[in-house]
C-alpha positions in Angstrom: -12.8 8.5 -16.8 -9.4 9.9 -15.3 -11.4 13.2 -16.0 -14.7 12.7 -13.9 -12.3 11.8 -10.6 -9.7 14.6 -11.1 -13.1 16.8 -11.6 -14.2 15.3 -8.0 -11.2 15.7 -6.0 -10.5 19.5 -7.3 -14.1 19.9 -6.1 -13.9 19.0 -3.2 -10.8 20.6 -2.6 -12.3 24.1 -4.1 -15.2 23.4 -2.1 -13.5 22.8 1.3 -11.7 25.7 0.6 -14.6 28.3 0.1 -16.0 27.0 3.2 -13.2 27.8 5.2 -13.1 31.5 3.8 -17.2 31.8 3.9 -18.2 32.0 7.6 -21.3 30.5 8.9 -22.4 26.7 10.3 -23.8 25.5 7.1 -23.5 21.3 7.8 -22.6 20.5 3.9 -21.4 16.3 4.1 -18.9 15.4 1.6 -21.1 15.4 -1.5 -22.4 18.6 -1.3 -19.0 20.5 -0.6 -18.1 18.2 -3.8 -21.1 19.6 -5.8 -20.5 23.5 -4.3 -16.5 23.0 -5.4 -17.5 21.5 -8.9 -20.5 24.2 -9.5 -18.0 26.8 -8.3 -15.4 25.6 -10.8 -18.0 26.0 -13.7 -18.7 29.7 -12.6 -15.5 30.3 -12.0 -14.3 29.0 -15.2 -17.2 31.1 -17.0 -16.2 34.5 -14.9 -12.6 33.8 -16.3 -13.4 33.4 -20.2 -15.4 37.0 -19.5 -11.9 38.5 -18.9 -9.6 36.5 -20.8 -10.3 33.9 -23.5 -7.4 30.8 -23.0 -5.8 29.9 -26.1 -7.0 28.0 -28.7 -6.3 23.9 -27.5 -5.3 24.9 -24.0 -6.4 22.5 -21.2 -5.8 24.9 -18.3 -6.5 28.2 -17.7 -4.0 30.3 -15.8 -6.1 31.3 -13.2 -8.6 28.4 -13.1 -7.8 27.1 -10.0 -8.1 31.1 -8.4 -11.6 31.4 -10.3 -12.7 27.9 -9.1 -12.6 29.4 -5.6 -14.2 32.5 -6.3 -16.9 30.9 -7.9 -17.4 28.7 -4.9 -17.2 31.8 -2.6 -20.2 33.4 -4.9 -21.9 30.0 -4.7 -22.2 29.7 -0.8 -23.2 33.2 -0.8 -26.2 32.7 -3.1 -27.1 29.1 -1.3 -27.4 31.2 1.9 -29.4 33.7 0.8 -31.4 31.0 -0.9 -31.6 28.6 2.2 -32.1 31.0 4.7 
């Protein structure tokens, strides 16, 4: 359960962040910045194994939190070339 929260905080943390570095008046509320930061993680996380592979039984990945951004970053780009 502990999980599902710290998921949702990070998230929205990611995703407020790659909405400050991505320019432009999109009006995301809270949820969706949530759901930008948490899809952004899961990119991220996947662009990250690509590179390098975390050991076998650790929890966090050295550059997760790095990652999660970028995937958010590639995220908004892709929902505005989507949206628009």
């Amino acid at each position: 359960m502990f999980h599902i929260i710290w998921s949702i905080i990070v998230g929205f943390i990611v995703g407020v962040i790659a909405r400050w570095i991505v320019p432009g008046a999109e009006h995301y509320g809270f949820i969706m910045t949530t759901v930008v930061g948490i899809v952004g993680s899961i990119i991220g996380g996947f662009i990250g194994t690509l590179f390098n592979k975390p050991a076998p039984g650790q929890k966090f990945h050295t550059a997760g939190f790095l990652m999660s951004i970028v995937g958010a970053v590639i995220l908004l780009f892709l929902l505005r070339f989507i949206v628009h």
